[in-house]
PyMOL Python script that loads the backbone (N, CA, C, O; Angstrom):
from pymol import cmd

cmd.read_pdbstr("""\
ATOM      1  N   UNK A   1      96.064 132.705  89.567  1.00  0.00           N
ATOM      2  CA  UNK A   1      97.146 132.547  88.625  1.00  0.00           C
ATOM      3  C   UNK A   1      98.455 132.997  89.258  1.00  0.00           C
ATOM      4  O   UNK A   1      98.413 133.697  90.270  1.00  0.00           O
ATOM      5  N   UNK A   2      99.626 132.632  88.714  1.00  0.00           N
ATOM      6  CA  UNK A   2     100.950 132.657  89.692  1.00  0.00           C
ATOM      7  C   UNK A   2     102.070 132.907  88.158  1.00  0.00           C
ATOM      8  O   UNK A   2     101.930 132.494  87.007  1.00  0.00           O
ATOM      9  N   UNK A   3     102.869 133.530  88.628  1.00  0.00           N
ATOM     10  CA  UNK A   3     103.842 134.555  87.827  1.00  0.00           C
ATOM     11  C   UNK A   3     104.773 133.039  87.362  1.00  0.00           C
ATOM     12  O   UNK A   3     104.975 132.125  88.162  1.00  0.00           O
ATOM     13  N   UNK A   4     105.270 133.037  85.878  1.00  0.00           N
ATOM     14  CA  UNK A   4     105.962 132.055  85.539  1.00  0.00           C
ATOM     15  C   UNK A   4     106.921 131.773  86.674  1.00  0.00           C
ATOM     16  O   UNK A   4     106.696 130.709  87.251  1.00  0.00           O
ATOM     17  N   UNK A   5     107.960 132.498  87.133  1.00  0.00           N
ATOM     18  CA  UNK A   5     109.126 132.615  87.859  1.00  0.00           C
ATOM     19  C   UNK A   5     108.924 131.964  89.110  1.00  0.00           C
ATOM     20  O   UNK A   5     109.929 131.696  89.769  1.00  0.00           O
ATOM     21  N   UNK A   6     108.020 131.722  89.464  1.00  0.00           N
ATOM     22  CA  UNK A   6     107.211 131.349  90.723  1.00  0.00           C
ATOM     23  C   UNK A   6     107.593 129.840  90.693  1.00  0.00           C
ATOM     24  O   UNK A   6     107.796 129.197  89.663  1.00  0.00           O
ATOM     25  N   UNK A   7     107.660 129.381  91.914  1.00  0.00           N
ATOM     26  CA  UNK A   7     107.524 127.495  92.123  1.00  0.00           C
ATOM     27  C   UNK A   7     106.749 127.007  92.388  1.00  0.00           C
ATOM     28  O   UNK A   7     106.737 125.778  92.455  1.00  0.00           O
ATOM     29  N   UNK A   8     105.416 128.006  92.748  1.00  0.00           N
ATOM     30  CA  UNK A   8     104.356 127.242  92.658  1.00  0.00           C
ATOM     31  C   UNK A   8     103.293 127.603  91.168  1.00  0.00           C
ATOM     32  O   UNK A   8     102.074 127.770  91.153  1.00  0.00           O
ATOM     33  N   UNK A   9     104.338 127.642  89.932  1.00  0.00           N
ATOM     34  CA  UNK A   9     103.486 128.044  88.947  1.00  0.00           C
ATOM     35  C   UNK A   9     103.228 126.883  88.271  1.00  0.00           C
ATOM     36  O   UNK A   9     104.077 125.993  88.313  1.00  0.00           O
ATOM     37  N   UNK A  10     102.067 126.701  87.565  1.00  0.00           N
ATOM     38  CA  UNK A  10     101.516 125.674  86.959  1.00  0.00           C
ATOM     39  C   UNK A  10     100.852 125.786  85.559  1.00  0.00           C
ATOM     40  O   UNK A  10     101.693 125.440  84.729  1.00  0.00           O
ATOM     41  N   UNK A  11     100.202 125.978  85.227  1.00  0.00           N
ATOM     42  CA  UNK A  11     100.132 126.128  83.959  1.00  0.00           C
ATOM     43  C   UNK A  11      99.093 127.483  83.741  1.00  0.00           C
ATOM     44  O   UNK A  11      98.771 127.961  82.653  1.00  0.00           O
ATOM     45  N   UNK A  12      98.796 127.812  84.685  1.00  0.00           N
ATOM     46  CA  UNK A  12      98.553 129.565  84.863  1.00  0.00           C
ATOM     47  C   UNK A  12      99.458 130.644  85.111  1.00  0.00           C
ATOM     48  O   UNK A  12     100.433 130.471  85.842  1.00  0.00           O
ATOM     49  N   UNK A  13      99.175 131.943  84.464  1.00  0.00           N
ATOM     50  CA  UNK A  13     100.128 132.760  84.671  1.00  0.00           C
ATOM     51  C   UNK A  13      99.322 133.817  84.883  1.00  0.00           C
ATOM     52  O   UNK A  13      98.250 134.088  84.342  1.00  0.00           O
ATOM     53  N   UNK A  14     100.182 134.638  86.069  1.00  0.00           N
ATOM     54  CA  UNK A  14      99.729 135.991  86.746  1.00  0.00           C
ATOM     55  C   UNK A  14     100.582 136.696  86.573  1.00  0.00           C
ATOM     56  O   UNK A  14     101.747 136.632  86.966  1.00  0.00           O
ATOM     57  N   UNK A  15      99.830 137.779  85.678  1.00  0.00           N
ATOM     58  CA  UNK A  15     100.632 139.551  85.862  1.00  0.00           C
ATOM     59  C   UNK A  15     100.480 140.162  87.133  1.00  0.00           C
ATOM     60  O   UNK A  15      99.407 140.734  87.325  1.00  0.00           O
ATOM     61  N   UNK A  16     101.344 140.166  88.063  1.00  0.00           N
ATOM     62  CA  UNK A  16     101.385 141.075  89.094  1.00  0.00           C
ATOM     63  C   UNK A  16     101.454 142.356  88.996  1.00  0.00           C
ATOM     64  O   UNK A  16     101.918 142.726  87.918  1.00  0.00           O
ATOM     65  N   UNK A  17     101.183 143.127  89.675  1.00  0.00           N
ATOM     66  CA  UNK A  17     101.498 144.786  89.177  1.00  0.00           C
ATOM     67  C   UNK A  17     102.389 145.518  89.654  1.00  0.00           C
ATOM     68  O   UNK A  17     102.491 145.555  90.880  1.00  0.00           O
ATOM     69  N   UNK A  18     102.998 146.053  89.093  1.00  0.00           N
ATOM     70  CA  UNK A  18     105.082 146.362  89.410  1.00  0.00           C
ATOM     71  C   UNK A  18     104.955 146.092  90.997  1.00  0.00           C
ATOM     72  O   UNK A  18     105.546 145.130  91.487  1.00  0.00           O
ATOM     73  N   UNK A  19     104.093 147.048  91.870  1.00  0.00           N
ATOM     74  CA  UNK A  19     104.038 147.163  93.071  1.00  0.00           C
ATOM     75  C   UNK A  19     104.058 145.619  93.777  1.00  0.00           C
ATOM     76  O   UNK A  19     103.673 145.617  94.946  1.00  0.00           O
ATOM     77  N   UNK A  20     104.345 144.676  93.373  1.00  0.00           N
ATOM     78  CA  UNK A  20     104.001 143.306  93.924  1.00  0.00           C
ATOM     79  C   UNK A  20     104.613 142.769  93.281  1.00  0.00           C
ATOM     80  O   UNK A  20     104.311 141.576  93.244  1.00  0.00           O
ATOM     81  N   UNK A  21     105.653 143.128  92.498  1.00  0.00           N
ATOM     82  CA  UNK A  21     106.789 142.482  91.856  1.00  0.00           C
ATOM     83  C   UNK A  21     107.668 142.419  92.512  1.00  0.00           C
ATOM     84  O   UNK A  21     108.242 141.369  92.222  1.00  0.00           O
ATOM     85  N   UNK A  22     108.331 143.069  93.505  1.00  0.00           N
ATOM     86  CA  UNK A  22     109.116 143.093  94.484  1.00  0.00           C
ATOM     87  C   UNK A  22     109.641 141.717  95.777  1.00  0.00           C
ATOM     88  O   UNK A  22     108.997 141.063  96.598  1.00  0.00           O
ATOM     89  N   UNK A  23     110.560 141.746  95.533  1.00  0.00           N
ATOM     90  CA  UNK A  23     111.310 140.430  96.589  1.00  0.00           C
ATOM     91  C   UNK A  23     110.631 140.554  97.924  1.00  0.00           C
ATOM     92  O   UNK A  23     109.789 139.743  98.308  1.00  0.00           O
ATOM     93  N   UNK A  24     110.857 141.150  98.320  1.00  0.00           N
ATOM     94  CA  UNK A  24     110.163 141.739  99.514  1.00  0.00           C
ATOM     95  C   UNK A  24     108.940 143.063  99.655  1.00  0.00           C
ATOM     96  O   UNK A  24     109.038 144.173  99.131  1.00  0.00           O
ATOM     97  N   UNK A  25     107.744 142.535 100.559  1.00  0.00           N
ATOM     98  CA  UNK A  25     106.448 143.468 100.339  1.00  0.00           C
ATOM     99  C   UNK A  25     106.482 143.648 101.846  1.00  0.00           C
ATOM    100  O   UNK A  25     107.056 143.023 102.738  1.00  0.00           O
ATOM    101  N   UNK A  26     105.289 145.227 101.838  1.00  0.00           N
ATOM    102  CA  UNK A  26     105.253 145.766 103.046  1.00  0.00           C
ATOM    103  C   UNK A  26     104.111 145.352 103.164  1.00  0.00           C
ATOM    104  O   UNK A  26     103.647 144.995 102.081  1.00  0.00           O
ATOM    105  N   UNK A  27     103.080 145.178 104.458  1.00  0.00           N
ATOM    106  CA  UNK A  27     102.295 144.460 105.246  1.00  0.00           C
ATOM    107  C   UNK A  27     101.111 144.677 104.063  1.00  0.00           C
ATOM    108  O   UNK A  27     100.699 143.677 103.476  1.00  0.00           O
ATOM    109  N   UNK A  28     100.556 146.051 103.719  1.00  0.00           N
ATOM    110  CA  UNK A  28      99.300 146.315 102.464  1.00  0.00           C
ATOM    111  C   UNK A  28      99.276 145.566 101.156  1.00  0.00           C
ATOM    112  O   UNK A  28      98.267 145.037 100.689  1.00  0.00           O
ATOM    113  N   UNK A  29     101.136 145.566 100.298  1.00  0.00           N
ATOM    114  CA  UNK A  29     101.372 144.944  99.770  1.00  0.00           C
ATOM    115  C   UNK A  29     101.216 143.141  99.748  1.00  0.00           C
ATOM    116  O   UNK A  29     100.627 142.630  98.795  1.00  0.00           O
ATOM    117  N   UNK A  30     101.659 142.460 100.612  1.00  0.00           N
ATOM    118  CA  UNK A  30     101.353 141.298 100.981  1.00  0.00           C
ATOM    119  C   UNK A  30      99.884 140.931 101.267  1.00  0.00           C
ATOM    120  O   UNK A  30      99.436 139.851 100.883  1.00  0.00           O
ATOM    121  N   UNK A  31      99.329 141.591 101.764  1.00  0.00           N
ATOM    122  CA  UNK A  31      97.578 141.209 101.858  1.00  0.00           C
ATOM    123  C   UNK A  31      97.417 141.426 100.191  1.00  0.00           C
ATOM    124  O   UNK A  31      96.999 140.341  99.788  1.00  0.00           O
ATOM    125  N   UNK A  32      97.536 142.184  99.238  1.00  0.00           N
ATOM    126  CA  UNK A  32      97.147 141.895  98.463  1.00  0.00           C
ATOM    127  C   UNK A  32      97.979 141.001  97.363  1.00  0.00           C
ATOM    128  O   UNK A  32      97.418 140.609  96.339  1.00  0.00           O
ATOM    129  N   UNK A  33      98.881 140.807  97.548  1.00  0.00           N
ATOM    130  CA  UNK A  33      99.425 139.303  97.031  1.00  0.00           C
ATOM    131  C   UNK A  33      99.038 138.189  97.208  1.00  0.00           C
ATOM    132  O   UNK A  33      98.748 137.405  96.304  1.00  0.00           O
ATOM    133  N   UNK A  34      98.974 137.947  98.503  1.00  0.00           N
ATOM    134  CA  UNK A  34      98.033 136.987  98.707  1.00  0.00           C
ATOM    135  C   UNK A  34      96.475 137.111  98.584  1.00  0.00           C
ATOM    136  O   UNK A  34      95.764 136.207  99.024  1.00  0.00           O
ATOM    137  N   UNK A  35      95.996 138.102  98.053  1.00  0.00           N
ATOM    138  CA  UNK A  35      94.411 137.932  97.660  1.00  0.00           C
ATOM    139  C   UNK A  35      94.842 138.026  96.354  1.00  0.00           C
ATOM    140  O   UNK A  35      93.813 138.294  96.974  1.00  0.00           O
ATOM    141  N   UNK A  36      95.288 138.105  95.097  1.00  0.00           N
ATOM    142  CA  UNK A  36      95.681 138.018  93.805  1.00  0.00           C
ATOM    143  C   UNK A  36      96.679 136.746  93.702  1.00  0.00           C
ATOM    144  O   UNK A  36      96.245 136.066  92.772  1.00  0.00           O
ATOM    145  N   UNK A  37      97.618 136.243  94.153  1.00  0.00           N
ATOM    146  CA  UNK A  37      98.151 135.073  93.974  1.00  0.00           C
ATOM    147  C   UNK A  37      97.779 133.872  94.689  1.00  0.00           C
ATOM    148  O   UNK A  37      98.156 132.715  94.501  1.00  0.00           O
ATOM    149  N   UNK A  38      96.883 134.398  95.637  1.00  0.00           N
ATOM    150  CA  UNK A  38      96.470 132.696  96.536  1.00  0.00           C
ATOM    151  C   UNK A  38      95.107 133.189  96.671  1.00  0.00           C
ATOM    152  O   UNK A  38      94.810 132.626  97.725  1.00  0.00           O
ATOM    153  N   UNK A  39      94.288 133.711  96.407  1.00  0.00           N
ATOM    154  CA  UNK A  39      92.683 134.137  96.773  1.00  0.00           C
ATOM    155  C   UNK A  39      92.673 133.856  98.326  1.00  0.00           C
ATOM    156  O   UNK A  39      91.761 133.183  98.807  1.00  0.00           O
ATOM    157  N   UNK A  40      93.783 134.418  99.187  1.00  0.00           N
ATOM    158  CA  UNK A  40      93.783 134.726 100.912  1.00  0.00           C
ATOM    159  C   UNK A  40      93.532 136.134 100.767  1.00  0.00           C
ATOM    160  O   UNK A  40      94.085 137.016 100.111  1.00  0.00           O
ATOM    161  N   UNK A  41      92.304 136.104 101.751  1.00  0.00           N
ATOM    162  CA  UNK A  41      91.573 137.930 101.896  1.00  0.00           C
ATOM    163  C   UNK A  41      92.061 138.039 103.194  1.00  0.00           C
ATOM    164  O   UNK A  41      91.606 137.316 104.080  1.00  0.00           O
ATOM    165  N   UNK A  42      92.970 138.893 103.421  1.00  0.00           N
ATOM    166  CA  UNK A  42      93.517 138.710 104.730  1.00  0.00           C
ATOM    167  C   UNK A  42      93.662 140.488 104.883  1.00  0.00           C
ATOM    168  O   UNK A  42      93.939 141.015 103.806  1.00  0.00           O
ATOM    169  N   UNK A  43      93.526 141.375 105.961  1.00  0.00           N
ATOM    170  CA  UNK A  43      93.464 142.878 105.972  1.00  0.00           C
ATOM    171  C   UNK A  43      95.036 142.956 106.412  1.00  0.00           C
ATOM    172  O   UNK A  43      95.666 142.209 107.161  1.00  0.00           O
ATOM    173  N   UNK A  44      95.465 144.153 105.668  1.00  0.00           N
ATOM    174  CA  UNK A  44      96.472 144.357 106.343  1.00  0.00           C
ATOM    175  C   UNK A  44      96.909 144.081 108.038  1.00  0.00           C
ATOM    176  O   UNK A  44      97.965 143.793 108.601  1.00  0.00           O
ATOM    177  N   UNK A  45      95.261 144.378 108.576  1.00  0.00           N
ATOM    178  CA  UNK A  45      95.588 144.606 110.434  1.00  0.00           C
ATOM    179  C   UNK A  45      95.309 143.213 110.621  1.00  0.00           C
ATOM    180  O   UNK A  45      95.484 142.925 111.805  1.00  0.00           O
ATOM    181  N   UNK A  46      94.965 142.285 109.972  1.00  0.00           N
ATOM    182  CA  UNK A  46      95.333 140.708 110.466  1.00  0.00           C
ATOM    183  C   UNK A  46      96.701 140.411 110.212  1.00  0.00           C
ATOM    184  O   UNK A  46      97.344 139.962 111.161  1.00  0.00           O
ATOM    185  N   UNK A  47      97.337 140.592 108.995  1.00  0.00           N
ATOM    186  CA  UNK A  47      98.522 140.778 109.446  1.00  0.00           C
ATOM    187  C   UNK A  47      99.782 141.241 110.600  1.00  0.00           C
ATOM    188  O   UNK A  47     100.955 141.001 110.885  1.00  0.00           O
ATOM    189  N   UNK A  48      98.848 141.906 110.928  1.00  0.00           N
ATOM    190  CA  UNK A  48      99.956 142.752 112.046  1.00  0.00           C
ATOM    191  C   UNK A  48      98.989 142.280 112.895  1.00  0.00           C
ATOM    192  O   UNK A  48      98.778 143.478 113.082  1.00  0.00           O
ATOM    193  N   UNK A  49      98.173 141.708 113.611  1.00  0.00           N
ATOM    194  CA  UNK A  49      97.779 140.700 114.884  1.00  0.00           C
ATOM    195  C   UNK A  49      97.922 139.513 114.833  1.00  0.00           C
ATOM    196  O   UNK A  49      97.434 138.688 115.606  1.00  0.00           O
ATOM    197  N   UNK A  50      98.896 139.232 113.523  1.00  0.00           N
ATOM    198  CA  UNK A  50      99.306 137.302 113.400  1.00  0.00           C
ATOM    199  C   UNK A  50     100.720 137.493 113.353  1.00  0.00           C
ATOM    200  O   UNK A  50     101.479 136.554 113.114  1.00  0.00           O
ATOM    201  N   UNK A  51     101.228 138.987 113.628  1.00  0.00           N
ATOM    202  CA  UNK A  51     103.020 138.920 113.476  1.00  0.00           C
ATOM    203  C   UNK A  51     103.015 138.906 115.024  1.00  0.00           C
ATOM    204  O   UNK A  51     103.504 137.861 115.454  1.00  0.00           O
ATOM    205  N   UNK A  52     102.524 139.931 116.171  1.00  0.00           N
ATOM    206  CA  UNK A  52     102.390 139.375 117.204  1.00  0.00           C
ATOM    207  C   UNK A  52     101.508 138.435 118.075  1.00  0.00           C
ATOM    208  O   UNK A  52     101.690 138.254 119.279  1.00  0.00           O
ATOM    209  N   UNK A  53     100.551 137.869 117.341  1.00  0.00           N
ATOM    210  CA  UNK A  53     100.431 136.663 118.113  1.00  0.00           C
ATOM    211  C   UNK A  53     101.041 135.400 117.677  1.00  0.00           C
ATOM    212  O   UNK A  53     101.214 134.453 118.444  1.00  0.00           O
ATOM    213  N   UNK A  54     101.373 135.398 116.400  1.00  0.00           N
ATOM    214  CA  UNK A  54     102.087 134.096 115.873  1.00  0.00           C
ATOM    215  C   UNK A  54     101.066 133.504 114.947  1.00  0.00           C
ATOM    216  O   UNK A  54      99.889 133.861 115.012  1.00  0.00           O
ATOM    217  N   UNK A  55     101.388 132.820 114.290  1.00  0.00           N
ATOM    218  CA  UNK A  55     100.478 132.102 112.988  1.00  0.00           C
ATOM    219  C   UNK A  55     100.489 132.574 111.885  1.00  0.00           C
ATOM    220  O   UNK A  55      99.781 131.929 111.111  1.00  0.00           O
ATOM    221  N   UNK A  56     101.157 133.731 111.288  1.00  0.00           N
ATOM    222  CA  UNK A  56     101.018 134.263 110.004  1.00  0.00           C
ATOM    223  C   UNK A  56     102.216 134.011 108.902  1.00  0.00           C
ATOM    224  O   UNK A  56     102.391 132.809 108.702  1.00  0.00           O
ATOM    225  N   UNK A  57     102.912 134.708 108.289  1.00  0.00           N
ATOM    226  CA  UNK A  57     103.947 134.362 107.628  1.00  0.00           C
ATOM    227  C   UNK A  57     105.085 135.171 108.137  1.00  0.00           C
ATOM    228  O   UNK A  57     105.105 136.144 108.890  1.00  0.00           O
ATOM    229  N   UNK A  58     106.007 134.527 107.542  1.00  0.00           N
ATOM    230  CA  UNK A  58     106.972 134.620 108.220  1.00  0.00           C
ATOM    231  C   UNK A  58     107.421 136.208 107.537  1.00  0.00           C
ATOM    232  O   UNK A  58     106.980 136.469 106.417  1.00  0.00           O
ATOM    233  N   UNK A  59     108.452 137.409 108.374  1.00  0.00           N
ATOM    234  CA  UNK A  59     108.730 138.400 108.117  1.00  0.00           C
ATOM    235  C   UNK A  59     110.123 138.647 107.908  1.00  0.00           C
ATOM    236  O   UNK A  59     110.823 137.662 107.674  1.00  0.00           O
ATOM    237  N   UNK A  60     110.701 139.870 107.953  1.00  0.00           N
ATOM    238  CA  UNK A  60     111.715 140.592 108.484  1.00  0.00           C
ATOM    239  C   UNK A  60     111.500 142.074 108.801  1.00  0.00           C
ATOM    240  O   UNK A  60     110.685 142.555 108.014  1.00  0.00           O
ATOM    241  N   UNK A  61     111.905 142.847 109.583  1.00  0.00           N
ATOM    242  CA  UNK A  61     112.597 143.809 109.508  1.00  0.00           C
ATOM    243  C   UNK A  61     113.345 144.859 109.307  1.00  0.00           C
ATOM    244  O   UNK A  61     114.493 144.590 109.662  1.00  0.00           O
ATOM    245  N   UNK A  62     113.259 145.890 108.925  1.00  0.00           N
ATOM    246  CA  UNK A  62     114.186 147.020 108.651  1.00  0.00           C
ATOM    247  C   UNK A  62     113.357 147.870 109.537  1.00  0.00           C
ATOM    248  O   UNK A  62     112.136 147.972 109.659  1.00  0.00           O
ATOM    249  N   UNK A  63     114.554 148.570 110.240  1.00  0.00           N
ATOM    250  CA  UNK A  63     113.981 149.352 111.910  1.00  0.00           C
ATOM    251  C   UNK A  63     112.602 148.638 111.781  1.00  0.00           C
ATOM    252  O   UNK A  63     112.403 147.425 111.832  1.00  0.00           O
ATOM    253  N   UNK A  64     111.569 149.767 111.579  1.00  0.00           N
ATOM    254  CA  UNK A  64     110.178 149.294 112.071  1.00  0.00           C
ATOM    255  C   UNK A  64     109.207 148.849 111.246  1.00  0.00           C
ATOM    256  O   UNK A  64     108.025 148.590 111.471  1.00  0.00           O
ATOM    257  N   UNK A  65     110.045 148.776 109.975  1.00  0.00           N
ATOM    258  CA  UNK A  65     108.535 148.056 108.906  1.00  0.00           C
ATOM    259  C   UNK A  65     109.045 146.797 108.995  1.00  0.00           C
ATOM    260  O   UNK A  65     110.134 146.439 109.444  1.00  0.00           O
ATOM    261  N   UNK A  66     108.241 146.220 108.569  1.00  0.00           N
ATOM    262  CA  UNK A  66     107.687 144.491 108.978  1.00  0.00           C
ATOM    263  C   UNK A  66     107.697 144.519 106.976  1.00  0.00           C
ATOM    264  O   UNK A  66     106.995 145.223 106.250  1.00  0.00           O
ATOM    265  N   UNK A  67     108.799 143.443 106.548  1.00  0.00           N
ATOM    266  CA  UNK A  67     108.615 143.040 105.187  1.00  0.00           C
ATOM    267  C   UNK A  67     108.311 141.671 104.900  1.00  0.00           C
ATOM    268  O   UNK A  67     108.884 140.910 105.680  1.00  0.00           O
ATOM    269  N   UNK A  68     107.711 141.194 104.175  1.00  0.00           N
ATOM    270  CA  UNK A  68     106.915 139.856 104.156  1.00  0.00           C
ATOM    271  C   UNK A  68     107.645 139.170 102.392  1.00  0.00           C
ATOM    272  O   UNK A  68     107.282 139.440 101.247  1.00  0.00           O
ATOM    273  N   UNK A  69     108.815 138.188 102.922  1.00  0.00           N
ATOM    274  CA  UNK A  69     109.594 137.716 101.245  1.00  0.00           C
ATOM    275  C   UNK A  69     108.858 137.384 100.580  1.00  0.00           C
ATOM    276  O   UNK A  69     108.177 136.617 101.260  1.00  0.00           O
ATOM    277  N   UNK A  70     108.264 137.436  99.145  1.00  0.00           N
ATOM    278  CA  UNK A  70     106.849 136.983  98.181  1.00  0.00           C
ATOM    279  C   UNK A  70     107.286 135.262  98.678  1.00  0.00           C
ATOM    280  O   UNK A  70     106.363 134.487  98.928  1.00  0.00           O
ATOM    281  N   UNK A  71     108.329 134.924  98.752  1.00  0.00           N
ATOM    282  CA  UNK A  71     108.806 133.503  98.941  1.00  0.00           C
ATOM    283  C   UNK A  71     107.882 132.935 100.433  1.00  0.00           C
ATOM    284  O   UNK A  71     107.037 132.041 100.405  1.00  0.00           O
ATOM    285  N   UNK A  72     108.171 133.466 101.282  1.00  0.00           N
ATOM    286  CA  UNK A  72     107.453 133.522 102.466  1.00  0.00           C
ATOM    287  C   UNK A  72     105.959 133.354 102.624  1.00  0.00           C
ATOM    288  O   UNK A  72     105.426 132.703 103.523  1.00  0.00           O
ATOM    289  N   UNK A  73     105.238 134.111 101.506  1.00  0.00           N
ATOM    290  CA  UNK A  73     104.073 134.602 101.768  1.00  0.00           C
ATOM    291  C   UNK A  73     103.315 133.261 101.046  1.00  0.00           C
ATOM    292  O   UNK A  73     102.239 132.887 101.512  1.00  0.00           O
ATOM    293  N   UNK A  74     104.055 132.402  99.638  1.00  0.00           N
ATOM    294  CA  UNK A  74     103.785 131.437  99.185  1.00  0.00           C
ATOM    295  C   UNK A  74     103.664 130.372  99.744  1.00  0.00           C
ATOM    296  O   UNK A  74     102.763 129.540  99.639  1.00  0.00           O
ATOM    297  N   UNK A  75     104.963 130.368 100.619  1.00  0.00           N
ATOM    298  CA  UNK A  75     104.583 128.990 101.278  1.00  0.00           C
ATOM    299  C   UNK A  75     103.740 128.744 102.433  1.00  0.00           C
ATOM    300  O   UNK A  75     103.550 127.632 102.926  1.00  0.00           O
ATOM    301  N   UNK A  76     103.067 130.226 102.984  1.00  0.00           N
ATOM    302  CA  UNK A  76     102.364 129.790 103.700  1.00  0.00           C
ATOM    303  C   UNK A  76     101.514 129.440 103.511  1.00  0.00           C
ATOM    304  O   UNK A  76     100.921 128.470 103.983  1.00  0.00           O
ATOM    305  N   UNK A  77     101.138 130.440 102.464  1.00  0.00           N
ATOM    306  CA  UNK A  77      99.647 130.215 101.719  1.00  0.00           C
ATOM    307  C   UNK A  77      99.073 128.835 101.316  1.00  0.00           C
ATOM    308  O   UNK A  77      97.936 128.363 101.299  1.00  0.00           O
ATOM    309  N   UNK A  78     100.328 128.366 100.993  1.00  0.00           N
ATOM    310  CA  UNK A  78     100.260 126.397 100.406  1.00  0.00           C
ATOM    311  C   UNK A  78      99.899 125.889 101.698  1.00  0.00           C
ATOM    312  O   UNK A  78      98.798 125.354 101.827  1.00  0.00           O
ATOM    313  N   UNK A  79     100.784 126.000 102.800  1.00  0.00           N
ATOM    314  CA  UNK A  79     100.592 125.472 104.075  1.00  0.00           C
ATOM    315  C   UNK A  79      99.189 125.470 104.732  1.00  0.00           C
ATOM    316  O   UNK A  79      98.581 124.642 105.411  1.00  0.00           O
ATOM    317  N   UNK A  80      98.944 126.547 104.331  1.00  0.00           N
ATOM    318  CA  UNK A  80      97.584 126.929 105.450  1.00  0.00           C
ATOM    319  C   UNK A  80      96.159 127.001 104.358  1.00  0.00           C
ATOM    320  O   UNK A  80      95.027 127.375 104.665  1.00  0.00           O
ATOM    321  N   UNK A  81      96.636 126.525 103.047  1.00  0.00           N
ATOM    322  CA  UNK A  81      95.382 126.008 102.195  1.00  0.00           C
ATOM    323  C   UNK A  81      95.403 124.233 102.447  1.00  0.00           C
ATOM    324  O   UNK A  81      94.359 123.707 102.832  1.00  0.00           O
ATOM    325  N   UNK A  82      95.984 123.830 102.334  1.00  0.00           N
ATOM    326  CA  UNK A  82      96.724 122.326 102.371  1.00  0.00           C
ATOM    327  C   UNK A  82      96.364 121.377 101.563  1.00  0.00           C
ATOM    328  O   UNK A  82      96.424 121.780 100.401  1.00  0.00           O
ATOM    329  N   UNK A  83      95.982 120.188 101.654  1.00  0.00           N
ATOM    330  CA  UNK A  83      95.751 119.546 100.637  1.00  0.00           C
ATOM    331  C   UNK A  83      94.801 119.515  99.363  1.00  0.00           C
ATOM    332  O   UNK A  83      93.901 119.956 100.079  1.00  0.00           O
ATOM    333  N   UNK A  84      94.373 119.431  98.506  1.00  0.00           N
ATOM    334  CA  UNK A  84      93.138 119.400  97.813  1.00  0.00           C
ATOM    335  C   UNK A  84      92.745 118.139  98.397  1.00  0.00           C
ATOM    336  O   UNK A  84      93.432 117.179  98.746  1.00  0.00           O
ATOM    337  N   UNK A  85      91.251 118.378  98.438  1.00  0.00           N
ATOM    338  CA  UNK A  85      90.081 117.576  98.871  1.00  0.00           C
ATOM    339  C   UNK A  85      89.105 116.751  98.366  1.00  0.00           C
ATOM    340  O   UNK A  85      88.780 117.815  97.838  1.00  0.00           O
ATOM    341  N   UNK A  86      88.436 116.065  98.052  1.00  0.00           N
ATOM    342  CA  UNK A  86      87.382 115.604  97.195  1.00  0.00           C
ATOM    343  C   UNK A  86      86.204 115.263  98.152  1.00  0.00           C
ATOM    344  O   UNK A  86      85.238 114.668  97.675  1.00  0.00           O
ATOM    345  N   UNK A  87      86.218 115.633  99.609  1.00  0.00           N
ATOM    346  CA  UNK A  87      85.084 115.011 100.342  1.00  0.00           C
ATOM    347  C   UNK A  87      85.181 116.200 101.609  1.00  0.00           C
ATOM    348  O   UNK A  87      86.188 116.540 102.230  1.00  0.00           O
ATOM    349  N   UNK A  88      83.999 116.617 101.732  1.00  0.00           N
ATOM    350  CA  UNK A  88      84.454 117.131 103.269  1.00  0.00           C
ATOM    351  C   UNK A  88      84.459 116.436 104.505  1.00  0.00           C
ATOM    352  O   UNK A  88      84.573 117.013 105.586  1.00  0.00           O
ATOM    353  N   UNK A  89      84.330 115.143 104.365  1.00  0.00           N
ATOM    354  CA  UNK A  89      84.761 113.954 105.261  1.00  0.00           C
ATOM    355  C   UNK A  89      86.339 113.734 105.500  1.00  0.00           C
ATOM    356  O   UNK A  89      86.806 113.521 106.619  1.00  0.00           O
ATOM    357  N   UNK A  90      86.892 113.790 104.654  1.00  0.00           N
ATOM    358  CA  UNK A  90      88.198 113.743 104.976  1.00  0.00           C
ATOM    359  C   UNK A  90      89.149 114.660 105.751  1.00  0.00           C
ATOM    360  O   UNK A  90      89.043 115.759 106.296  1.00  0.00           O
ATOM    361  N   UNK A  91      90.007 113.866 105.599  1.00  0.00           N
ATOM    362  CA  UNK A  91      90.847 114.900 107.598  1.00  0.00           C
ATOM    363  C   UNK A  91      92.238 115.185 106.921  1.00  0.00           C
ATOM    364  O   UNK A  91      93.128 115.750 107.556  1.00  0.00           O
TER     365      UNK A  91
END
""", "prot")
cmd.dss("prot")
cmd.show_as("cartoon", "prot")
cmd.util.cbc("prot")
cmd.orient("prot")
């Protein structure tokens, strides 16, 4: 389920919990956004081995924490779920 305010909301709605209400989340936060708003089980420390190897979502910065925009974390999640399917034949 996905928070009205959201663009990828649909006719489900998710209460987030204050802690994940936030514009921007820190690496613990974001793993569990994305396991409550996209069912991605992802550990915090895959996070931080997909910020330096590449493939994860996109971040920013402040000195040394790594913040992940809820905006960011959505579209990857869409990206890297991708289409709905009806066959596992299809490509």
């Amino acid at each position: 389920m996905i928070e009205q305010n959201n663009p990828l909301a649909g006719s489900e709605v998710l209460t987030l919990p204050p802690a994940l209400r936030k514009p921007r989340l820190r690496r613990d936060e974001a793993s569990q956004y994305l396991e409550l708003a996209h069912g991605i089980s992802l550990a915090p420390s895959t996070l931080a081995t997909m910020a330096t190897r590449g493939g994860g979502p996109a971040f920013q910065k402040i000195n040394r924490t790594p913040l992940y925009p809820r905006t960011s974390l959505d579209e990857w999640a869409v990206e890297k779920l991708g289409d709905l399917r009806t066959s596992t034949s299809e490509e």
